[in-house]
C-alpha positions in Angstrom: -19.3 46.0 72.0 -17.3 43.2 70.1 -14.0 42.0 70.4 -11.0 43.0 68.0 -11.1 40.0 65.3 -14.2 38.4 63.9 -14.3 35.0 62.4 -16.9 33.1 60.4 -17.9 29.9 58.0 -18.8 30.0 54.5 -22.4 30.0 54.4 -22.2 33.2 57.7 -24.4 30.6 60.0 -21.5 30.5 62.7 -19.7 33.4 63.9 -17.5 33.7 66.4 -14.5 36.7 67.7 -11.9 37.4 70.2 -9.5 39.9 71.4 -5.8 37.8 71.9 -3.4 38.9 68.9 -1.8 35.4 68.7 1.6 34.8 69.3 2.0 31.1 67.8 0.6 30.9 64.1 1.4 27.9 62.5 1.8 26.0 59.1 1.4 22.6 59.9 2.6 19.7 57.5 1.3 16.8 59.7 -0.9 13.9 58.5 -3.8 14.8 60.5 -3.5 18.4 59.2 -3.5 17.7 55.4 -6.5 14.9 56.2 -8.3 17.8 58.7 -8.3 20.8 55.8 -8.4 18.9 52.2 -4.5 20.7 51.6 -1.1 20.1 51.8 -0.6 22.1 55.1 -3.0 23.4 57.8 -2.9 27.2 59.0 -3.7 27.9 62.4 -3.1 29.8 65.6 -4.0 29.4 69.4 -5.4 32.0 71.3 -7.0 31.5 74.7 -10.2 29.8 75.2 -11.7 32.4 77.8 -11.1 34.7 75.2 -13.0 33.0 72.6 -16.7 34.5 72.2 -19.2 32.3 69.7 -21.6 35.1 68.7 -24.3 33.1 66.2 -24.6 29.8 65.0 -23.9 26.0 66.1 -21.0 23.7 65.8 -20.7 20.0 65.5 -17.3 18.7 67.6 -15.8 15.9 65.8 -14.2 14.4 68.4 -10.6 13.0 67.3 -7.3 11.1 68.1 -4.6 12.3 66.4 -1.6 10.2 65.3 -0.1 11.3 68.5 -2.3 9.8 70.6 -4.0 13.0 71.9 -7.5 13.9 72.0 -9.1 16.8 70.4 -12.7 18.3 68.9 -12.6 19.3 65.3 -15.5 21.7 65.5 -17.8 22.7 62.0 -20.6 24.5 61.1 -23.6 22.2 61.4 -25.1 24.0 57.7 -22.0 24.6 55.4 -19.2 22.0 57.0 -16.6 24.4 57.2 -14.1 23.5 59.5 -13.4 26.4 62.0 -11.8 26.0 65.1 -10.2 23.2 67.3 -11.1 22.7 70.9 -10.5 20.4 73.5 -6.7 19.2 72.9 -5.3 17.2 75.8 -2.1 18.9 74.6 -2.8 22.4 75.3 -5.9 23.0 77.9 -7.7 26.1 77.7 -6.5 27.2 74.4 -8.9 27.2 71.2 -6.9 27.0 67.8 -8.6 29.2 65.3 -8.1 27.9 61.4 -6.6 31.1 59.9 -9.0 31.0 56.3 -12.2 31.3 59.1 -11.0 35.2 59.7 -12.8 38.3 58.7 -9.6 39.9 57.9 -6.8 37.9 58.1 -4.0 40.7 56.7 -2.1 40.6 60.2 -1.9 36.8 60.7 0.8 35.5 58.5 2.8 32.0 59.7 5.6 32.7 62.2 6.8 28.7 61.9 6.3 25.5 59.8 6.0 22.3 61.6 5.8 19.1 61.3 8.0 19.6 57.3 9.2 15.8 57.4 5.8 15.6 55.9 6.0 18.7 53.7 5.6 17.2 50.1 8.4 17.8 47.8 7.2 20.3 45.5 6.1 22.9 48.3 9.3 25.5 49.0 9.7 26.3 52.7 8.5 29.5 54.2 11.7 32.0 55.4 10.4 31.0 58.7 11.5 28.8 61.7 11.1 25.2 60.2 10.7 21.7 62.6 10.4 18.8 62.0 7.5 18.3 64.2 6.3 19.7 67.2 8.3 22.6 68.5 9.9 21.5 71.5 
């Protein structure tokens, strides 16, 4: 039997699903966030990494420093390039972080903060959400 939420790239060559209903889901303004998805912002969310099933497919980690010094693996589909989930942060151990547009059905995962809005570009109104100015503390 499969887990709750299913996830997948845009050409359907990587799947991957998991059972956590996430408690952190974030719009992140950062630097390496707007670089990392082409955008203004990032979406994401962390769920745990024992929870995290890949059912089809292969990645390619892209291995990464971010601006705060910390390690990470950017991980894609090896046909299509679609970024999909982020593994391997020094940061946060055992915790995958799942880019929210990879979902099957993303209807229940809206933003519950913004981070990182000293980077938010000017013409981009706020959320009615929690806002920081970087990392939550």
């Amino acid at each position: 039997m499969g887990k709750k939420h299913t996830a997948r790239c845009a050409c359907d060559a990587v799947k991957f699903e998991f059972d956590t209903d996430p408690d952190f889901i974030a719009m992140c303004h950062c630097l390496d966030c707007k670089k990392a998805s082409g955008g203004e912002a990032a979406v994401f969310f962390g769920i745990p990494a024992d929870d995290f099933t890949l059912t089809s497919g292969e990645v390619r980690p892209f291995h990464y420093i971010a601006d705060s010094g910390g390690h990470l693996d950017r991980n894609i589909c090896i046909v299509c390039g679609a970024r999909l989930f982020t593994s391997n942060l020094d940061t946060f151990p055992g915790t995958i972080f799942v880019q929210l547009g990879s979902l099957d059905d993303k209807k229940d995962f809206a933003p519950r903060l913004e981070m990182f809005t000293k980077r938010r570009l000017a013409w981009v109104k706020p959320l009615d959400l929690p806002q920081f100015e970087a990392m939550p503390g």
